[in-house]
C-alpha positions in Angstrom: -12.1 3.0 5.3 -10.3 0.0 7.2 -7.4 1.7 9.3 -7.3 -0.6 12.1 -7.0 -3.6 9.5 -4.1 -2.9 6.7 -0.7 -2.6 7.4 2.1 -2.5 4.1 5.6 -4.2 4.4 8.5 -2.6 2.0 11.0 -5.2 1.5 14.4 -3.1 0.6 12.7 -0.1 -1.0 15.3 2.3 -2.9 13.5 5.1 -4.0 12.7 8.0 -1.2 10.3 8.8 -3.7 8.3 5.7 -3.9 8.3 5.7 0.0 6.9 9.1 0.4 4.1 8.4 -2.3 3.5 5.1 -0.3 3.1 7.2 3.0 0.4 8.8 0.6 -1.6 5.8 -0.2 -1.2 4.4 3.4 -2.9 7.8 4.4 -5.9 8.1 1.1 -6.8 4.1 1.5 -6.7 3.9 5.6 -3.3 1.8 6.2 -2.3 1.5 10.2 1.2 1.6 9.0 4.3 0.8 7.3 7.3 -0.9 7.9 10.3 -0.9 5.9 13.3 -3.4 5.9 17.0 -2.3 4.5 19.4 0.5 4.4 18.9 2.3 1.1 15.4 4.4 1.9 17.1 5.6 5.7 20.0 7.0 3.8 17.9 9.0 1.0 14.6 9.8 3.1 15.9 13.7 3.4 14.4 13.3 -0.3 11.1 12.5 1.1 7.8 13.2 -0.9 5.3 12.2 2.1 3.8 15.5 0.5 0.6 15.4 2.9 3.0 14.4 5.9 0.7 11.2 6.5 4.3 9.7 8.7 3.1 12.1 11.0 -0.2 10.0 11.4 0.7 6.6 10.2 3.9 5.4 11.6 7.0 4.7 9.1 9.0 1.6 10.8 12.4 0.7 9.7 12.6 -2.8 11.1 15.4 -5.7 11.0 12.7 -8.3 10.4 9.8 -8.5 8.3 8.5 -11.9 9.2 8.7 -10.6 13.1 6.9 -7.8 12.2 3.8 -8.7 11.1 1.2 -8.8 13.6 -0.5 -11.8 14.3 -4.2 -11.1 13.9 -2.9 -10.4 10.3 -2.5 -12.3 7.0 0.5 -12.4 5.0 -0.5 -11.0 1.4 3.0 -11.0 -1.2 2.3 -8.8 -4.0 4.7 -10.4 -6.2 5.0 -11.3 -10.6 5.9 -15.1 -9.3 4.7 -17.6 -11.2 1.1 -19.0 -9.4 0.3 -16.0 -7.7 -3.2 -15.1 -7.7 -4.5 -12.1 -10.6 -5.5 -9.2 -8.1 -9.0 -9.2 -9.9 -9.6 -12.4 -8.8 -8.6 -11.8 -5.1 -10.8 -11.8 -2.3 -8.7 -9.5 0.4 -8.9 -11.0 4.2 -10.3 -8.7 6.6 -6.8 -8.3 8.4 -4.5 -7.6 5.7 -0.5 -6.9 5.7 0.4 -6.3 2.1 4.0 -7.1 1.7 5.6 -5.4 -1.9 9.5 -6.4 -2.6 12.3 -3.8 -3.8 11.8 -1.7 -6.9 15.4 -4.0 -8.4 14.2 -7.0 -7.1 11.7 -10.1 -5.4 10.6 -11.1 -2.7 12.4 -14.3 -1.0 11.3 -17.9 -1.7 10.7 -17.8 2.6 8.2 -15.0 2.5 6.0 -16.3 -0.5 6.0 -19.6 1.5 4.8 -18.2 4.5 2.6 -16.1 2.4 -1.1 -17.2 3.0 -2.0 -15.5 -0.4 0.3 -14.4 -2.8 -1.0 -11.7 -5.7 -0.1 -10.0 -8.6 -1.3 -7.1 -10.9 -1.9 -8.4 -14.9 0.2 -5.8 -16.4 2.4 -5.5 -19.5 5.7 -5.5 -17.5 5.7 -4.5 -13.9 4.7 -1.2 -11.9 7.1 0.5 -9.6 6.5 0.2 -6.0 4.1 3.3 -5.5 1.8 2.0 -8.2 1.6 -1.3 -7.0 0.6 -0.5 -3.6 -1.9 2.2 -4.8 -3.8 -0.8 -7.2 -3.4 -3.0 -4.4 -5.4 -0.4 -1.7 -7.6 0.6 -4.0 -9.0 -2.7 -5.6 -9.0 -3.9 -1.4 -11.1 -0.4 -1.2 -13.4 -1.3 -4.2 -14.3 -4.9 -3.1 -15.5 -3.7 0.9 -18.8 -2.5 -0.8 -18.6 0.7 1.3 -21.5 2.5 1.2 -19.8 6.4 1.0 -21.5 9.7 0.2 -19.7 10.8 -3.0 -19.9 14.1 -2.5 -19.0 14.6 1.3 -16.2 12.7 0.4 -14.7 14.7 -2.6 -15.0 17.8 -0.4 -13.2 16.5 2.4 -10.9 14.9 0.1 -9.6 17.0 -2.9 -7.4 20.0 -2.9 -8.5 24.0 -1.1 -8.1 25.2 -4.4 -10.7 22.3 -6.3 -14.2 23.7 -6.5 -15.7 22.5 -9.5 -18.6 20.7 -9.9 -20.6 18.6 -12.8 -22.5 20.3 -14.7 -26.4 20.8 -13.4 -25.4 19.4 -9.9 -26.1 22.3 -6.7 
């Protein structure tokens, strides 16, 4: 996938849940990392559901400054409803992404869509919560690469110990 080249900024996130199921993605789609701004998720991530413990592999950064923290071989992507952002099907991902999502109860700031050098949004009938947004945003980056993958030596290394079935006809 493309660890070295995705990294996801959480502007204020809320929910420990969304976090944990963000660690997930990060981890499934092949993010370096994740970085967090605000107070609320610190004080509730005892809740955590990081259920494959991917923040044991990718690191989970509270930090005091988004803008500082993105590195500077990367480009700014806000994943925002703001009026002339970009439909995600019509996006053409950079090769050094960070992805940056606001707050489940809010936006991002007018300063980080104007440093943005893309800003995107999903076409939806009202809006996603975090975790779903940054899942769509991962996997349509994921779809566009044209990665040539085995389909079958990736579903086994992939899915669950207990998930052996197969299609029908198929050794």
């Amino acid at each position: 996938m493309q660890s070295e080249s995705v990294s996801i900024g959480l502007i204020n996130p809320k929910s420990p849940s969304n976090v944990g199921s963000v660690m997930r993605a990060a981890g499934c789609f092949g993010a370096d990392a994740v970085f967090y701004t605000g107070e609320r998720y610190q004080r509730a991530a005892k809740f955590s559901t990081d259920t494959k413990n991917v923040s044991g592999d990718i690191p989970l950064l509270g930090v005091s400054s988004m803008l500082q923290s993105i590195p500077d071989d990367r480009q700014l992507v806000c994943v925002e409803l703001v009026e002339g952002a970009i439909p995600l099907p019509g996006f053409q991902h950079p090769a050094k992404a960070f992805y940056l999502f606001g707050p489940e109860d809010g936006t991002l700031s007018q300063e980080l869509i104007d440093r943005a050098d893309a800003v995107v949004y999903i076409p939806t009938s009202g809006c996603l919560n975090l975790a779903a947004t940054v899942n769509v945003v991962l996997y349509d980056r994921q779809a566009k690469a044209n990665l040539s993958l085995d389909s079958d030596a990736l579903i086994c290394q992939s899915r669950d110990r207990n998930n052996r079935v197969r299609v029908k006809g198929v050794a």
